[in-house]
C-alpha positions in Angstrom: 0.0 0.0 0.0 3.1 2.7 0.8 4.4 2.0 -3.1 0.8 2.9 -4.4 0.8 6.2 -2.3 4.6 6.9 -3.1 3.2 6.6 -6.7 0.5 8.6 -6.7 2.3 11.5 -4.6 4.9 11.6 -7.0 2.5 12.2 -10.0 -0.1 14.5 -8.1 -0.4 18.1 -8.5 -0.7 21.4 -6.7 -4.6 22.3 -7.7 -5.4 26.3 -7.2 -9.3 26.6 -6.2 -10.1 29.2 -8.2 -14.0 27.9 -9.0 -15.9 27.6 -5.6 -19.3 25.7 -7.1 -20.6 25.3 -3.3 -23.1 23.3 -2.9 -23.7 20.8 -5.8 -23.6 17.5 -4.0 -25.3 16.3 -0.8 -22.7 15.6 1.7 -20.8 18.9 2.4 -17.7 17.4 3.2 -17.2 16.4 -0.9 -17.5 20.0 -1.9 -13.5 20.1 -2.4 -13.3 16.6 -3.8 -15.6 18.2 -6.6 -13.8 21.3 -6.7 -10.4 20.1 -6.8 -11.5 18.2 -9.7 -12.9 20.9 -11.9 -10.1 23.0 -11.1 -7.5 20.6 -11.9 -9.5 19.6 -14.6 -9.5 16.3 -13.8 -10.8 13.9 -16.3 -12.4 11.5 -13.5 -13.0 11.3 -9.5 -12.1 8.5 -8.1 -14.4 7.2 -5.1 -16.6 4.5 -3.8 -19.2 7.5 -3.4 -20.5 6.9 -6.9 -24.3 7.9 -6.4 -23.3 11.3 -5.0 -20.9 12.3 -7.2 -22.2 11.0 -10.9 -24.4 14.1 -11.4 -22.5 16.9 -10.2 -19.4 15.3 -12.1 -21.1 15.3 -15.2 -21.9 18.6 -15.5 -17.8 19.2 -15.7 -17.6 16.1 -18.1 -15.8 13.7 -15.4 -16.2 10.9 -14.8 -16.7 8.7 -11.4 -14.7 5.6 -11.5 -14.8 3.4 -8.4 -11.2 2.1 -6.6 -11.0 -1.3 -7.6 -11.7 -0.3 -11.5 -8.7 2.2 -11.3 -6.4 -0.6 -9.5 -7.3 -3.4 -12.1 -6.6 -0.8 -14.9 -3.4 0.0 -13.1 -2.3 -3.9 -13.3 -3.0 -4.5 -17.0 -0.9 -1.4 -17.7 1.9 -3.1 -16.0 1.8 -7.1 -17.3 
């Protein structure tokens, strides 16, 4: 698990919040999940929260891709 997050730390980004698009989802507390992913113009969110997010991620034309899908897609890349 420390290699995946040494990975993804080494490819991550410093995102500016210059959109604020408060409030679009349900839960409060994914506001700047949402917002860091327009404004880093992310093309998808990954998250088990897929029901929440779908709409509101749409609207910005990113997608909502659970975990495990990302993981799997991150194995075949490597074989």
């Amino acid at each position: 698990m420390s290699a995946v997050l040494d990975e993804l730390a080494s490819v991550g980004k410093k995102v500016e919040l210059l959109i604020r698009t408060r409030p679009m989802l349900l839960d409060p507390n994914d506001e700047m999940v949402l917002e860091t992913a327009i404004n880093g113009r992310a093309d998808a969110i990954v998250t088990f929260n897929e029901r929440d997010f779908r709409p509101a991620a749409a609207r910005f034309r990113c997608s909502v891709v659970r975990p495990g899908k990302v993981v799997l897609g991150l194995a075949e890349e490597t074989e």
